[in-house]
Residue frames relative to the residue before (quaternion, step in Angstrom):
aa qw qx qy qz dx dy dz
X 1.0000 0.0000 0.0000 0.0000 0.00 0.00 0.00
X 0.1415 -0.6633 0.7178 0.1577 4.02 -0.72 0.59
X 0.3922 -0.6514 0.6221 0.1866 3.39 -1.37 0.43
X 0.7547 -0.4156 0.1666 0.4796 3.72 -1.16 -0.16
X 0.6959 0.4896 -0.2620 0.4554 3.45 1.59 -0.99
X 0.5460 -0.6993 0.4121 0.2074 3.59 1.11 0.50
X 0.5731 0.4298 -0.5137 0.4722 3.04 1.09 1.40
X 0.6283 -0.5419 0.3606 0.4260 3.77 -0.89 0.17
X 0.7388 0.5450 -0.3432 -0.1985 3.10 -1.66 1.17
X 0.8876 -0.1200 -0.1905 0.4019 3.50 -0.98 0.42
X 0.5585 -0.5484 0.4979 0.3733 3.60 -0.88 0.44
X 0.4756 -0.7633 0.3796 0.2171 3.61 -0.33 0.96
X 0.6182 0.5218 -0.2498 0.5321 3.29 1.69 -0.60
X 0.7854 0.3617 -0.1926 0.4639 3.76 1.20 -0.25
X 0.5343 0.5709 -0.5661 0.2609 3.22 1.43 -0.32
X 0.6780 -0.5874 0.3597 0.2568 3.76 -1.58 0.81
X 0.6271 -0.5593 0.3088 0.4455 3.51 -1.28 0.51
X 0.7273 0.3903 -0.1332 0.5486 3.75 -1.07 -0.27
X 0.4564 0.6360 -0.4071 0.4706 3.65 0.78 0.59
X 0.0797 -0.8455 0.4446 0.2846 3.37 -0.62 0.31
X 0.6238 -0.5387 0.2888 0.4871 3.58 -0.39 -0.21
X 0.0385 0.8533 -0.4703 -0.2219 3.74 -0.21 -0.23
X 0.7924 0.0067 -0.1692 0.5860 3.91 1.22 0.24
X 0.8563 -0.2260 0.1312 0.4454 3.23 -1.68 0.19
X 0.6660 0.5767 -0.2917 0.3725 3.62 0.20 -1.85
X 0.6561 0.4927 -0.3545 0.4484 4.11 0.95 -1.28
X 0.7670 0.4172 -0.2433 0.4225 3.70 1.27 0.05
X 0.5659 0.6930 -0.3135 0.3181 3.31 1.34 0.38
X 0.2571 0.8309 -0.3400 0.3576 3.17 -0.36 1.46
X 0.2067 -0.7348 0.5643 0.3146 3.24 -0.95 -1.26
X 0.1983 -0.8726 0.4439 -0.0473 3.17 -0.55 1.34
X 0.4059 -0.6058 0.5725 0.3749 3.85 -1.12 -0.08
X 0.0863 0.7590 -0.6361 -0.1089 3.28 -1.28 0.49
X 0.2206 -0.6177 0.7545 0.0239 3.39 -1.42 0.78
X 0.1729 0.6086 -0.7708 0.0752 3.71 -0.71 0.74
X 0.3274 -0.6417 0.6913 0.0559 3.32 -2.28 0.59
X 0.0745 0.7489 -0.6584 -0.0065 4.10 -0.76 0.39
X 0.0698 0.8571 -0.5103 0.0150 2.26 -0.84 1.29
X 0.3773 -0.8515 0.3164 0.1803 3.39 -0.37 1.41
X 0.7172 -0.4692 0.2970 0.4209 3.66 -1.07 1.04
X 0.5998 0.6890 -0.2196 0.3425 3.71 1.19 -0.97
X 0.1746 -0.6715 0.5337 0.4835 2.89 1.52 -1.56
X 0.3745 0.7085 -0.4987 0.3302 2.75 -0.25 0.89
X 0.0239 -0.8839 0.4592 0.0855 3.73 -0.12 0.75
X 0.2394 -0.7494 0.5935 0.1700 3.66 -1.35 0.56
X 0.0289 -0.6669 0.7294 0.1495 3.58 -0.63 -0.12
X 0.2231 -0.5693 0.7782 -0.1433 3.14 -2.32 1.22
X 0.0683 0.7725 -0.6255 0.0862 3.26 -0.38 1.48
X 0.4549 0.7432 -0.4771 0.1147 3.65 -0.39 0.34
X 0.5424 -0.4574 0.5341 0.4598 3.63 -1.29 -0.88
X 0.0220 -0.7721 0.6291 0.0875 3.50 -1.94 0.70
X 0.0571 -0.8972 0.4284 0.0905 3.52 -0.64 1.14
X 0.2095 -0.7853 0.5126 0.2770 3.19 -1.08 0.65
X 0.0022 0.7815 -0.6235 -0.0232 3.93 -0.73 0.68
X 0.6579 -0.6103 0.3940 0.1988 3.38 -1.47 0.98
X 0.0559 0.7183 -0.6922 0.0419 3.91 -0.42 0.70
X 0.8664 -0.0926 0.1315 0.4727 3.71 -0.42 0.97
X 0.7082 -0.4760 0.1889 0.4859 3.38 -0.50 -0.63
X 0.5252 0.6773 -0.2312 0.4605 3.07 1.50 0.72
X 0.3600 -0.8259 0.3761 0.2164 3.92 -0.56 0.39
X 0.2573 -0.7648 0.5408 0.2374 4.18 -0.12 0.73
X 0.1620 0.7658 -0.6221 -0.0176 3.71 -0.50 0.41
X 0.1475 0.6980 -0.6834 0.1550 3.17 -0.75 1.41
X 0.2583 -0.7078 0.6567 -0.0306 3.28 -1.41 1.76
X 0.0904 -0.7713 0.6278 -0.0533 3.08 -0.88 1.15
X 0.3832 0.7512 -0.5213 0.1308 3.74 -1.18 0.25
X 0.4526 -0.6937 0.4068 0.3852 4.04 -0.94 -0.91
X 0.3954 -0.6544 0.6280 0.1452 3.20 -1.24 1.57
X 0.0093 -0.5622 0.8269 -0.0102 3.69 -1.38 1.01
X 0.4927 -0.6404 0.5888 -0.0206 2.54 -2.12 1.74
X 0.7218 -0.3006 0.2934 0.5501 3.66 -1.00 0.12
X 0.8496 0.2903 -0.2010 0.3919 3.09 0.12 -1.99
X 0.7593 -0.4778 0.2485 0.3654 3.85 0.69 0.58
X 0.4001 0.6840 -0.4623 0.3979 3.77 1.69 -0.08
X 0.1357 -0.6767 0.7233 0.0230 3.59 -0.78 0.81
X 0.0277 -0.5603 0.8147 -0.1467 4.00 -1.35 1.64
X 0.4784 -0.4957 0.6999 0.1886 3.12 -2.02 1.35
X 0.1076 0.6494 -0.7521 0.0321 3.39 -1.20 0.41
X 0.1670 -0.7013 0.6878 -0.0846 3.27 -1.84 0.61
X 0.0374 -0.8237 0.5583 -0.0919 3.51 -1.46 0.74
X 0.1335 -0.8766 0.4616 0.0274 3.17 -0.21 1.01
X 0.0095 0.7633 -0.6459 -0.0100 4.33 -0.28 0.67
X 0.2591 -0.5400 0.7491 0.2832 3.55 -2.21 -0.01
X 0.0359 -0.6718 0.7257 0.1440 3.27 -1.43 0.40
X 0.0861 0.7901 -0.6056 -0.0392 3.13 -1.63 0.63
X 0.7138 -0.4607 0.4279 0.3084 3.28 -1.73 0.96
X 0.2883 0.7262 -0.6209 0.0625 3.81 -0.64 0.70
X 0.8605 0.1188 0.0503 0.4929 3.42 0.19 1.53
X 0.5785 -0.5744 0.2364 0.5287 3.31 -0.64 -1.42
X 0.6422 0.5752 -0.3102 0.4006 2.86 1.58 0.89
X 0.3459 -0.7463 0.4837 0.2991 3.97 -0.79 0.04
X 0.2772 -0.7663 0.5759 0.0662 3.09 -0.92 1.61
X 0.0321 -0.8481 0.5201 0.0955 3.60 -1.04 0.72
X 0.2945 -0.8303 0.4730 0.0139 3.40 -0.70 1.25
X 0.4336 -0.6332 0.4721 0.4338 3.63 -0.94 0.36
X 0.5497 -0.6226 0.3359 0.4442 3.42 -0.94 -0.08
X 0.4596 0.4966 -0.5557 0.4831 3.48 1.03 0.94
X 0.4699 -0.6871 0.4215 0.3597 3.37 1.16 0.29
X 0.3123 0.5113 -0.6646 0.4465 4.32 0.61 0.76
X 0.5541 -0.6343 0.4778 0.2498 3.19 -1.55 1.27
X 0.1488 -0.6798 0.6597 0.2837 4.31 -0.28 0.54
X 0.9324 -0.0972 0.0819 0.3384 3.99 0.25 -1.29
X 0.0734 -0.7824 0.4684 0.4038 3.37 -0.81 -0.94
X 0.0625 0.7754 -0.6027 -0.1775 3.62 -1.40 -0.51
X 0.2975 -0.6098 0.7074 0.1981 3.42 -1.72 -0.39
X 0.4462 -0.4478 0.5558 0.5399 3.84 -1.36 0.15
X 0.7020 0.5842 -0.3691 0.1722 3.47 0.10 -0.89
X 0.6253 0.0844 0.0974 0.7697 3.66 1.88 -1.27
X 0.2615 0.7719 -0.5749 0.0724 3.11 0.55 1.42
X 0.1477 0.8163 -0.5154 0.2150 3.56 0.47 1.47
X 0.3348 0.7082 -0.6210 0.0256 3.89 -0.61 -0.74
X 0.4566 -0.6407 0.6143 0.0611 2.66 -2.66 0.18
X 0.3461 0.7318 -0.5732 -0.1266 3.48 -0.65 -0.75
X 0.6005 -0.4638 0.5782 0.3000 3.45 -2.26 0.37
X 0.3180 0.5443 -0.7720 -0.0810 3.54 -1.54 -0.35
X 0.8272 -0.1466 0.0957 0.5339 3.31 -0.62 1.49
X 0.8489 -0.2524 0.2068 0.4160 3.76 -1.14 -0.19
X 0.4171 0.6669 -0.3234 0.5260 3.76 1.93 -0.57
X 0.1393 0.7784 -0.6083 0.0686 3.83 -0.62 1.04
X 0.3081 -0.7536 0.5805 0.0122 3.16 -0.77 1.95
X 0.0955 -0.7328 0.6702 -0.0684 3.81 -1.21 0.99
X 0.1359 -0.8424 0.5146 -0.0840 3.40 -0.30 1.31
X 0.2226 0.7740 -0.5865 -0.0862 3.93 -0.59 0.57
X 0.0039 -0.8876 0.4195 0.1901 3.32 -0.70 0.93
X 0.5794 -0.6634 0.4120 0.2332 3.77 -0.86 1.65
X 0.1443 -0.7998 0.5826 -0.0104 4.05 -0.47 0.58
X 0.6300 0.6981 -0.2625 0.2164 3.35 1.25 -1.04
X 0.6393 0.1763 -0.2639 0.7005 3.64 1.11 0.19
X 0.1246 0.7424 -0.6414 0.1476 3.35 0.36 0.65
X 0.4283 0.0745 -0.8953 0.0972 2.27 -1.86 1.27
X 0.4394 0.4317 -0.3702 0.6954 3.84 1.49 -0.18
X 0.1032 0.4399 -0.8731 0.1833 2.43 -2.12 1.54
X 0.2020 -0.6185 0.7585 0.0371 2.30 -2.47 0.34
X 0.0903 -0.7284 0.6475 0.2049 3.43 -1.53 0.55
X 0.3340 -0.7773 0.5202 0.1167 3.62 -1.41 0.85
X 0.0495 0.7285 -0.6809 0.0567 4.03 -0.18 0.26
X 0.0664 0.5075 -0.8591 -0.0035 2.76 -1.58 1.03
X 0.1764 -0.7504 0.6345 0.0560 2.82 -2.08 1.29
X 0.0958 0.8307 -0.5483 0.0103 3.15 -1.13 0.40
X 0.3165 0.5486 -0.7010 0.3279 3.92 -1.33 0.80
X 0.8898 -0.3865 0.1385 0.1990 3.30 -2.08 0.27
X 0.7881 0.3291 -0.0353 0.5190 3.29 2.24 -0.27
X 0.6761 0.1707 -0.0880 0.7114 2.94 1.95 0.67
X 0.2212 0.7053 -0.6016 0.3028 3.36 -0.84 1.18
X 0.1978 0.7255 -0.5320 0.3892 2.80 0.46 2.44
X 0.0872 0.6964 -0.6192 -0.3523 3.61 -1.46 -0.49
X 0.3015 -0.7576 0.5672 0.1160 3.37 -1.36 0.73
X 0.1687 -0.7824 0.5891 0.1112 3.70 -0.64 1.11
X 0.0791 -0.8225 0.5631 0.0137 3.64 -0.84 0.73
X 0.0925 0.7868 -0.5991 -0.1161 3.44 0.06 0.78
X 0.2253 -0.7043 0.6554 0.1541 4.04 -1.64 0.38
X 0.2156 -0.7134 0.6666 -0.0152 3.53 -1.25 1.26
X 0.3171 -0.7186 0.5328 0.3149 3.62 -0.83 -0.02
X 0.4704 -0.6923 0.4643 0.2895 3.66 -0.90 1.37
């Protein structure tokens, strides 16, 4: 398989357990997600849905879509929609207005970002990969959550 940059690799459906990813193409697909938020309050959300990645150019659309249920048992569709891209040896993710939110690698697959006084911290887990997961804990004068996201292949 060649990917968009025209270099060789794996079929996303075969690459092996305990692998990590190393470019866009090892994420194309469509995936389960389960994510959890939990709020400083205690308080807990759950996110059950699906997240896909599809090719635009040389670039990936992930948009996850599914239903958040609240403590008290309300259940709201919600949806989200990012670009990732290949820069190097790392993956750059963008809102979908395309402003840059982060980066990472399997290798330093840490990051950060500002929004105003709100500091996002991101680690993302590879180690049973094809399952992953990404973790953020946030925190500043309008937000003081963590959010657990785990991905399965569909």
């Amino acid at each position: 398989m060649v990917n968009r940059n025209n270099s060789k690799a794996q079929d996303p459906k075969t690459v092996a357990m305990n692998q990590h990813p190393s470019c866009l193409t090892d994420f194309v697909g469509a995936w389960q997600l389960s994510r959890q938020i939990l709020q400083q309050r205690g308080e807990t959300f759950s996110f059950e849905g699906q997240a896909n990645f599809n090719w635009s150019a040389s670039e990936l659309i992930y948009h996850e879509s599914g239903v958040v249920t609240a403590p008290d048992g309300r259940e709201l569709q919600a949806q989200r929609s990012y670009f990732w891209q290949q820069t190097g040896g790392k993956l750059a993710v963008l809102f979908d207005d395309k402003r840059f939110f982060h980066s990472f690698s399997a290798a330093d697959p840490n990051a950060q970002h500002l929004c105003g006084d709100d500091h996002y911290v991101v680690n993302y887990n590879f180690d049973h990969w094809p399952l992953w997961e990404s973790r953020w804990q946030v925190t500043g004068p309008r937000k003081d959550y963590k959010m657990i996201s785990v991905y399965r292949r569909s």
